[in-house]
C-alpha positions as CSV (number, residue, x, y, z in Angstrom):
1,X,14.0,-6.9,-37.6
2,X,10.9,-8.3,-38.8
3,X,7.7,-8.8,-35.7
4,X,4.5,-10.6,-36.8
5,X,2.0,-10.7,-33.6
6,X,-0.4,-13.4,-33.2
7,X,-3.7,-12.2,-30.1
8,X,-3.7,-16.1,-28.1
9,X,-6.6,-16.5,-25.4
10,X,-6.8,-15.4,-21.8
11,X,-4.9,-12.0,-22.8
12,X,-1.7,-13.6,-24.0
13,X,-0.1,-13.0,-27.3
14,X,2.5,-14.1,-29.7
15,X,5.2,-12.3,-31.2
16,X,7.8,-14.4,-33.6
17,X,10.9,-11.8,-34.3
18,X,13.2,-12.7,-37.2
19,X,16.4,-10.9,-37.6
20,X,18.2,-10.6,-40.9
21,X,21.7,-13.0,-41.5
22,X,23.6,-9.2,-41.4
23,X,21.8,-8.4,-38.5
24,X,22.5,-11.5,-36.0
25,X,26.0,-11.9,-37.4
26,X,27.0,-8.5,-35.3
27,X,25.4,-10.2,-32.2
28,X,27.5,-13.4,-33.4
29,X,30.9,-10.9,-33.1
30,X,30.0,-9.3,-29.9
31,X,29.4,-12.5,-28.0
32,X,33.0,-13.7,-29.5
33,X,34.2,-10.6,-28.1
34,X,32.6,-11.1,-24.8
35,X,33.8,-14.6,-24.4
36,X,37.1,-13.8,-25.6
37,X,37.9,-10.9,-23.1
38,X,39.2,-13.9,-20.5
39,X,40.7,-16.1,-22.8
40,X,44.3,-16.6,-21.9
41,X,46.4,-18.2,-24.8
42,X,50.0,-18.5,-25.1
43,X,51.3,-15.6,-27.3
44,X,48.6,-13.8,-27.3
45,X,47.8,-10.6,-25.0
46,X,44.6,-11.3,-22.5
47,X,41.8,-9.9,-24.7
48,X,43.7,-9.7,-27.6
49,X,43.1,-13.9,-29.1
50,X,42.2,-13.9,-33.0
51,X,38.6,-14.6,-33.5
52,X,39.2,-17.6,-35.4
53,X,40.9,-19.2,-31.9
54,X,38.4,-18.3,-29.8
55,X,36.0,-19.8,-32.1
56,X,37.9,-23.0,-31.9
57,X,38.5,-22.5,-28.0
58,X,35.0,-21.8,-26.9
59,X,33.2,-23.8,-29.4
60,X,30.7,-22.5,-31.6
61,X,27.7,-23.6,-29.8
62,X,28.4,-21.7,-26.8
63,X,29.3,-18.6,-28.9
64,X,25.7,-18.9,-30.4
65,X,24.1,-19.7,-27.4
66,X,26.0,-16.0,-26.0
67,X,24.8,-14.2,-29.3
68,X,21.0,-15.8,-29.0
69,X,20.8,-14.3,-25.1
70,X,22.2,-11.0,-26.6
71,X,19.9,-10.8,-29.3
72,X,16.4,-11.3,-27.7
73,X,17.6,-9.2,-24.7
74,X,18.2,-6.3,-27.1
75,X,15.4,-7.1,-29.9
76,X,12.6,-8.5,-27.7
77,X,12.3,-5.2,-25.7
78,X,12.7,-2.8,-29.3
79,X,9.2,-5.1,-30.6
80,X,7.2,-4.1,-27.8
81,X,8.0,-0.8,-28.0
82,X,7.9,0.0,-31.2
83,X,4.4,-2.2,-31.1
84,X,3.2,-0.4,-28.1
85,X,2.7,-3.9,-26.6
86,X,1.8,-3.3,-22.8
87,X,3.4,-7.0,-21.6
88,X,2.8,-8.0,-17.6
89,X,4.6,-10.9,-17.8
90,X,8.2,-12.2,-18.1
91,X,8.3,-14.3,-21.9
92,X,8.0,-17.8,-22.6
93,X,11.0,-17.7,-25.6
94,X,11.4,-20.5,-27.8
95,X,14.2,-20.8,-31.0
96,X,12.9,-21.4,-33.9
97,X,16.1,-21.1,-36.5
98,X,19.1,-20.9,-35.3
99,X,22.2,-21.7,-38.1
100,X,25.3,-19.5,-38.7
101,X,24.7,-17.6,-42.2
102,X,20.7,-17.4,-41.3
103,X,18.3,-15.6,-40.3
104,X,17.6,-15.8,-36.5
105,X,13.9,-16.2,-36.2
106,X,12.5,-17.2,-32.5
107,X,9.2,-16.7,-30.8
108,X,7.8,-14.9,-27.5
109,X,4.7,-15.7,-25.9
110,X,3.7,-13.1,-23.0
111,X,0.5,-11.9,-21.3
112,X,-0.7,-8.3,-21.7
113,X,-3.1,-6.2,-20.3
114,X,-6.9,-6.9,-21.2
115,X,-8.9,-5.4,-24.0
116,X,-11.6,-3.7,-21.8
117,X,-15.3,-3.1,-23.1
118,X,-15.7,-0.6,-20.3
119,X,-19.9,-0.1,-19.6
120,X,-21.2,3.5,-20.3
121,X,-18.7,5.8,-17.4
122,X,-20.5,9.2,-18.0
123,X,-24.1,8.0,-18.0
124,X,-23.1,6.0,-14.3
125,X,-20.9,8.7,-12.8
126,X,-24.3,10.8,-13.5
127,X,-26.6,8.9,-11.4
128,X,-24.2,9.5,-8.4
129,X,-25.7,12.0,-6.3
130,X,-23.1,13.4,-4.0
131,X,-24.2,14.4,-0.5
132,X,-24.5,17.9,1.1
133,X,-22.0,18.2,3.9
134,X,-22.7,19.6,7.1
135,X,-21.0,20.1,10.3
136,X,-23.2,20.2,13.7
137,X,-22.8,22.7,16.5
138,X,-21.9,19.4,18.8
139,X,-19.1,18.8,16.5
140,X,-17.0,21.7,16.4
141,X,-17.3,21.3,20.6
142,X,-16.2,17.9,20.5
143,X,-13.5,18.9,18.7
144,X,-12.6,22.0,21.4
145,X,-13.2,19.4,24.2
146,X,-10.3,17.3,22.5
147,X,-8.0,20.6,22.0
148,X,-8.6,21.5,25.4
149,X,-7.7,17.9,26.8
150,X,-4.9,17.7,24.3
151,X,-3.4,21.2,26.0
152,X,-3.5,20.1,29.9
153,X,-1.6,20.4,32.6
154,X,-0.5,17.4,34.1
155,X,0.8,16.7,37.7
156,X,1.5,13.4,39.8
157,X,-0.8,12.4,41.8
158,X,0.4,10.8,45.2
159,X,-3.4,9.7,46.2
160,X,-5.7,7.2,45.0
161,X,-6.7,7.7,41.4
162,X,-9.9,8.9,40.1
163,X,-12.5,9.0,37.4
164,X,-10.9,12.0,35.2
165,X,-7.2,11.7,35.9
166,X,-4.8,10.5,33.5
167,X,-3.1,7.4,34.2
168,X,-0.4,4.7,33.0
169,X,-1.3,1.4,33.4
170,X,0.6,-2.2,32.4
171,X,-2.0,-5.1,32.2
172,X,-1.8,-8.8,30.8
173,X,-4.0,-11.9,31.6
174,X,-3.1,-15.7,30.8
175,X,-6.4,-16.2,28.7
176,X,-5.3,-13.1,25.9
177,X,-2.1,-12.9,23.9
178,X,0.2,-15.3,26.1
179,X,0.5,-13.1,28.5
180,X,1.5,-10.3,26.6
181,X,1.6,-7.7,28.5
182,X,0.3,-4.4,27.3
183,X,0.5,-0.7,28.3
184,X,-1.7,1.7,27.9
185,X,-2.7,5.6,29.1
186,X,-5.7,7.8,28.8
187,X,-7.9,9.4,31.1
188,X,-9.9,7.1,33.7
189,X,-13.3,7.2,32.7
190,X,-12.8,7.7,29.1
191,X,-10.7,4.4,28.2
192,X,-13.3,3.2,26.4
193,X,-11.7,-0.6,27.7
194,X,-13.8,-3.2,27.9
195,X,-16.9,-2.6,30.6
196,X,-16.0,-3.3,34.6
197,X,-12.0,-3.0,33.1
198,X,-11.7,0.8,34.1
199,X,-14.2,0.6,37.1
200,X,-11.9,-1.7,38.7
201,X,-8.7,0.8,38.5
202,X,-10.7,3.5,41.1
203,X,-8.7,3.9,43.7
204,X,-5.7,3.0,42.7
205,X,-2.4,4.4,43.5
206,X,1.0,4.9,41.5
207,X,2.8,1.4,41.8
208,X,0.0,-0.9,43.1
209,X,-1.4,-4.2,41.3
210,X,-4.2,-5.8,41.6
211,X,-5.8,-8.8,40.0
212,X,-9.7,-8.8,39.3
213,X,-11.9,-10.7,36.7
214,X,-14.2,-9.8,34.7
215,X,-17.3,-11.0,31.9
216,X,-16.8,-10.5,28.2
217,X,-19.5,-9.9,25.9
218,X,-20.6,-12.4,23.9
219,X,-19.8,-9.9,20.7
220,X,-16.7,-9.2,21.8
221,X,-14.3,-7.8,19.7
222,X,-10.5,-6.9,20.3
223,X,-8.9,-3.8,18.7
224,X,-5.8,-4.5,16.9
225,X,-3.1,-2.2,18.5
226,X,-4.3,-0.5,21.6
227,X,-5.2,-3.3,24.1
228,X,-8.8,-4.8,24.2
229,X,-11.4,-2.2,23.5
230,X,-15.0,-2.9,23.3
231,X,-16.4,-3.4,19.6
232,X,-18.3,0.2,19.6
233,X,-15.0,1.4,19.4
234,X,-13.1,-0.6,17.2
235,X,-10.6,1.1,14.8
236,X,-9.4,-0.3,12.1
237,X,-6.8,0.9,8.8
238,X,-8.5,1.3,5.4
239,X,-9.1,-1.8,3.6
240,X,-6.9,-0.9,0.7
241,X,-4.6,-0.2,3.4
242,X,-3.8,-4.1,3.6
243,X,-6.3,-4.6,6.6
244,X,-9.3,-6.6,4.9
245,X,-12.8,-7.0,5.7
246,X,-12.4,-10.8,5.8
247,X,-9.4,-10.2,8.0
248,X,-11.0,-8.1,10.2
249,X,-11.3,-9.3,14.0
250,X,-14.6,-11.3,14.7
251,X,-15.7,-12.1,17.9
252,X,-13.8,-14.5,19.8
253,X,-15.3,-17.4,20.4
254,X,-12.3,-18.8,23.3
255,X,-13.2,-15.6,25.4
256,X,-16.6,-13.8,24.5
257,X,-19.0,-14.4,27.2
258,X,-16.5,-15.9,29.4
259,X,-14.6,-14.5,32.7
260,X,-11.1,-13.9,32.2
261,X,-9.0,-13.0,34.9
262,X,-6.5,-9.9,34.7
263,X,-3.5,-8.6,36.5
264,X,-3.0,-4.7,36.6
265,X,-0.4,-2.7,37.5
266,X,-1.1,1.3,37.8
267,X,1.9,2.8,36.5
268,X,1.9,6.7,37.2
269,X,-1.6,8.6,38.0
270,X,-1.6,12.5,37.0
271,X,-3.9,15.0,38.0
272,X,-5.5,16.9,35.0
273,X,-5.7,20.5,34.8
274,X,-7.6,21.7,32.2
275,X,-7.3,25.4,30.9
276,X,-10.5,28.1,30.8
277,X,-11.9,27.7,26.9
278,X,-11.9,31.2,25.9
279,X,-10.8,34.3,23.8
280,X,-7.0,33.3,25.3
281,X,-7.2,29.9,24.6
282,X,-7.6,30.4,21.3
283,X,-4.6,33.0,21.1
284,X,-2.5,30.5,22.5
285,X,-3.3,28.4,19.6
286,X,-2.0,30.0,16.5
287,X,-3.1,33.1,14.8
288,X,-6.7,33.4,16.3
289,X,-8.1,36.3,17.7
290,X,-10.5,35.0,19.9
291,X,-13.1,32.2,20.4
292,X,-15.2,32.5,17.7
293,X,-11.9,32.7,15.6
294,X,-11.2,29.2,16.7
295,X,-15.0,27.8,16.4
296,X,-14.6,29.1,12.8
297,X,-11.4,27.2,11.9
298,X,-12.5,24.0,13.8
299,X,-15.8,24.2,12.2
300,X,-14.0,24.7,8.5
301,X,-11.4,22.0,9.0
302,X,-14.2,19.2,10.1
303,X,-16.3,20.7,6.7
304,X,-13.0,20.2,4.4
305,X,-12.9,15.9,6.0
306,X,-16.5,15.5,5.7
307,X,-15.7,16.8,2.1
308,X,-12.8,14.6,2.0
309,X,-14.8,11.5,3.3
310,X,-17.9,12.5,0.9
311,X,-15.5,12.4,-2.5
312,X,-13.8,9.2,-1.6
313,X,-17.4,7.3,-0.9
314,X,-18.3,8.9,-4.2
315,X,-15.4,7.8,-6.0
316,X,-15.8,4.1,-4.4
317,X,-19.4,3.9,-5.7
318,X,-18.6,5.5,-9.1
319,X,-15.6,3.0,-9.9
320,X,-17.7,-0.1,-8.2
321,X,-20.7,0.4,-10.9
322,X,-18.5,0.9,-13.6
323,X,-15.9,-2.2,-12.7
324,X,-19.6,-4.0,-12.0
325,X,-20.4,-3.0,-15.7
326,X,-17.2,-3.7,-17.7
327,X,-16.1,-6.8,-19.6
328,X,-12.9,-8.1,-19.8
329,X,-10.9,-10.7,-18.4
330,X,-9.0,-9.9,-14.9
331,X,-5.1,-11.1,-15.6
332,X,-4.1,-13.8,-13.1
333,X,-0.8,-12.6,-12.6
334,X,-1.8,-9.2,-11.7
335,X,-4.3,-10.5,-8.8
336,X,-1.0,-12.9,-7.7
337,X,1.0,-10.0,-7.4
338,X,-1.5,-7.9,-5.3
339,X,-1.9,-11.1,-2.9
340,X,1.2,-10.5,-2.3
341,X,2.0,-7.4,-2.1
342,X,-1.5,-7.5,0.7
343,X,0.4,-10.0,2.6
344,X,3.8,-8.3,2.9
345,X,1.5,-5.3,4.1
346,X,0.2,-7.0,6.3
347,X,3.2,-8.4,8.0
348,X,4.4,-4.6,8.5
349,X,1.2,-4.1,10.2
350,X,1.6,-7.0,12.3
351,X,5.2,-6.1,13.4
352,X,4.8,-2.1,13.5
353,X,1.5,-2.1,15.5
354,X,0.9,-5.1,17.5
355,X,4.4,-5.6,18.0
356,X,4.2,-10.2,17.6
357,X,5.6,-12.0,14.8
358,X,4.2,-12.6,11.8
359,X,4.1,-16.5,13.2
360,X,2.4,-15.7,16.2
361,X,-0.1,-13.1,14.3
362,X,-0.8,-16.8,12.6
363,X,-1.2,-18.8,15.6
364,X,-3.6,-16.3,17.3
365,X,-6.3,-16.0,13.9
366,X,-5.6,-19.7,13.7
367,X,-4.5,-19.4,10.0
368,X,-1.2,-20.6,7.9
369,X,0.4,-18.2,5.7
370,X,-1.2,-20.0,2.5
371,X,-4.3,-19.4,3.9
372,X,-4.2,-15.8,4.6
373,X,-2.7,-15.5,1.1
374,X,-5.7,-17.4,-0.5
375,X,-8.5,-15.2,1.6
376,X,-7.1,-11.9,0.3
377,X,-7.9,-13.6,-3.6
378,X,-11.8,-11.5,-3.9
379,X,-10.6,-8.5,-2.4
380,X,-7.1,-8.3,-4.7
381,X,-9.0,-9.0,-7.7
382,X,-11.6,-6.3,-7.4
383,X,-8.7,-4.1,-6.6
384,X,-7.2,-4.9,-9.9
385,X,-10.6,-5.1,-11.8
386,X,-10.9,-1.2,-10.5
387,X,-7.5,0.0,-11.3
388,X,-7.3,-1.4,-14.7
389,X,-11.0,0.5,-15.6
390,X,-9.5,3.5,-13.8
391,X,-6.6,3.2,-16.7
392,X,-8.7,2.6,-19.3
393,X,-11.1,5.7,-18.4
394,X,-8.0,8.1,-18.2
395,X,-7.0,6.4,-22.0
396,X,-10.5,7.1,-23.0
397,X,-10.4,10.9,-22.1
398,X,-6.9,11.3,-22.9
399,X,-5.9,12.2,-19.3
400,X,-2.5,12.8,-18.7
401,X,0.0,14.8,-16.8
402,X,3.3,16.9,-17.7
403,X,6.9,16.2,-16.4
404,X,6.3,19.4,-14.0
405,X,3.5,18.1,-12.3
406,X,5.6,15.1,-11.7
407,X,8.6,16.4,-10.5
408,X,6.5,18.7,-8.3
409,X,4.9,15.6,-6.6
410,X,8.1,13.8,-6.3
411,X,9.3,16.9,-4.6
412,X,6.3,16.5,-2.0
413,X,7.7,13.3,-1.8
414,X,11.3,13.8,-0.7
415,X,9.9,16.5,1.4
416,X,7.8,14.3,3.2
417,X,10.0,11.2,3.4
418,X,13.3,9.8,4.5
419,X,14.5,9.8,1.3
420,X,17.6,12.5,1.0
421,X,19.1,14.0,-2.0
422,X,22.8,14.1,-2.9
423,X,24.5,17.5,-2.6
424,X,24.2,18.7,-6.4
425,X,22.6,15.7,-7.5
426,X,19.5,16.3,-9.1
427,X,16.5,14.8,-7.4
428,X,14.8,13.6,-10.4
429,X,17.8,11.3,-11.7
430,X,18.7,9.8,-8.4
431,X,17.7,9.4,-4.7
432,X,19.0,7.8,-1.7
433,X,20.0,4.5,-1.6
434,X,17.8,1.8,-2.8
435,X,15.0,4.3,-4.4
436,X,14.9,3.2,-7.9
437,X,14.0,6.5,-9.7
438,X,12.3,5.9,-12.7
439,X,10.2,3.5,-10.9
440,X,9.2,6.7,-8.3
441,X,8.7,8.4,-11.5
442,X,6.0,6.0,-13.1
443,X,4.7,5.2,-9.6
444,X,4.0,9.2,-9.5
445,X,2.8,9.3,-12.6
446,X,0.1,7.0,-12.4
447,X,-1.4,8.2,-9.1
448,X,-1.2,11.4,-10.4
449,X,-3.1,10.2,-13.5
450,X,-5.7,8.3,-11.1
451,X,-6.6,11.1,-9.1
452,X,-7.3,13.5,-12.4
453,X,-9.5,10.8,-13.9
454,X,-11.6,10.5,-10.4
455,X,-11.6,14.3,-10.6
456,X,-12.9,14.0,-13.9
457,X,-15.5,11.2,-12.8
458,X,-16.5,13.3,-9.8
459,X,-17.7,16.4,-12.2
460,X,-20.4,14.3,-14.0
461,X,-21.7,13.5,-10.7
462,X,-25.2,15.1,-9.8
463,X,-24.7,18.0,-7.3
């Protein structure tokens, strides 16, 4: 096989394969064989026809045209390996000589991945100063108010409700969501719904409705999955999560500032019982010895995700200046293919926490699919723009990771997922159904290889 390569524009190149007469004549025989393997001729076993009758069954153009599919499936693959071609793209093929007792000479144009003229990484990671993390004494009690609201005792309440119990409620209005109706529980007082909402559920007993209206703000802003919360408290998913920032819920113009009437209905109302914070508290709660055990752990496990949140805003503004600083050409078909892949995200989102359909999700942000798919276009290409620098960095250093460390991750993996082995069936060659496992293995792989090169990014960083 003989490859000459030709660099086109917009990262595309051109490789025109020629295989030798000897060469394509055994791809000629295979796809007689092939062909022949149903013939069914008159004294002749199936399978078993001469090749000169199948020749003059089939027709030689359609053994050629069986011998031309063979022979770029085998050889086209074999020249971009051998070239260390990284191709993103399925080929544009074109014959360019095609006679029996010839050469077989055709072309293949494809797009690969960018030549990258990445900006100075060291020098920028540098003048990142990552900040000093500290954990306040109001903190770590926040966090043993929560424990010691998470371990209550709860008990139905017969009476009216009050501020402090915990309560069930089912609530829907004809202005929000069609009438959706929507559950929800938490403890009266400390809903954090929408102002006047909870105020108007004092005194309420298990089983009773009631209908009362109330004034949105003018900034109003819904949260996605847990009724109508006011803005302050609005919790979103991570953007590279599939939730975007141009997504994101703005205030709504049909209802903010307006009355809009609701119909409650107060489900079950418990009494809280909250247990006495001290040295047994904290026994009951794992291998503590007393209070200041607990204080101690709370006060190291809120250090480590201020750590955690510290590295990742590091890590954001490290890759941003870099991306910002880099030339090269973002691939179309790489930003298509994220657009995507945001939007079928998304419509897990939709289904999994808001419970709609994807065509109601629509009709409700008053956008059509194509739209949605055409707003996600700045945020998918910086994504790629980042992750193809990332690449490049880890080429740069030479960062890369051993089959152990992958087949420990993956391990993590089926550890932490749905995904079940076969009795005696090694992990690493096959999973359960529908888990392609070499692509697990290059998916791991390449996060693996991300988070060493932001590792590496992170130590140049000013302390």
């Amino acid at each position: 096989m003989k490859v000459s390569i030709q660099k086109l524009p917009e990262s595309k190149i051109q490789l025109e394969i020629e295989l030798p007469t000897e060469e394509f004549n055994k791809f000629i025989e295979k796809a007689t064989q092939d062909l022949g393997k149903d013939l069914e001729i008159e004294g002749f076993r199936k399978g078993k026809v001469p090749k000169e009758i199948v020749e003059k069954e089939i027709g030689l153009a359609k053994i050629l045209e069986e011998a031309v599919q063979l022979a770029i499936k085998e050889n086209y693959p074999q020249a971009i390996l051998e070239n260390k071609i990284e191709v993103i793209s399925q080929p544009e093929v074109e014959i360019l000589k095609l006679a029996p007792g010839n050469p077989f000479i055709f072309r293949a144009k494809t797009q690969v991945l960018p030549e990258i003229k990445l900006a100075d990484y060291k020098k920028i990671a540098f003048r990142i100063k990552k900040n000093e993390v500290l954990v306040e004494d109001k903190e770590v009690e926040n966090a043993l108010s929560w424990l010691q609201k998470s371990r209550a005792k709860f008990t139905l309440k017969s009476g009216p409700c009050q501020k402090g119990d915990w309560v069930e409620i089912e609530y829907f209005s004809k202005e929000i969501e069609n009438e959706r109706k929507i559950n929800d529980a938490f403890i009266l007082g400390e809903g954090h719904l929408i102002s006047g909402f909870e105020e108007n559920l004092l005194g309420m007993e298990s089983g009773q409705e009631k209908e009362f209206p109330l004034i949105f703000p003018d900034n109003y802003l819904p949260e996605r999955s847990e009724g109508w919360r006011r803005a302050n408290t609005l919790r979103l998913p991570k953007r590279s999560e599939g939730w975007r920032r141009a997504d994101a819920p703005r205030p709504q113009k049909d209802i903010a500032g307006k009355k809009v009437n609701f119909k409650a209905k107060m489900k079950s109302v418990q009494k809280m019982e909250l247990p006495e914070i001290n040295d047994q508290f904290a026994k009951g709660l794992g291998k503590l010895e007393n209070l200041d055990g607990l204080k101690k752990s709370l006060k190291e496990g809120l250090n480590l995700e201020k750590e955690m949140e510290e590295s990742q805003r590091v890590r954001e503004e490290i890759l941003r200046e870099i991306s910002q600083n880099s030339e090269f050409q973002v691939p179309e078909i790489l930003v298509i293919k994220e657009q995507e892949r945001m939007l079928e995200f998304l419509k897990e989102e939709v289904s999994q926490k808001l419970g709609i359909s994807f065509n109601d999700y629509l009709a409700k942000i008053k956008k059509s699919e194509k739209e949605l798919l055409d707003s996600f276009l700045p945020e998918a290409r910086e994504k790629v723009k980042n992750l193809l620098v990332l690449r490049e960095i880890s080429k740069k250093e030479k960062i890369d990771v051993s089959d152990e460390e992958i087949k420990e991750e993956i391990n993590k993996i089926l550890k932490n997922t749905d995904i079940k082995k076969a009795e005696g069936i090694d992990p690493h060659t096959k999973f359960g159904v529908g888990v392609d496992p070499e692509k697990l293995k290059d998916y791991t792989k390449e996060v693996l290889i991300n988070e060493k090169t932001f590792k590496f990014l992170e130590s140049l960083t000013q302390k």
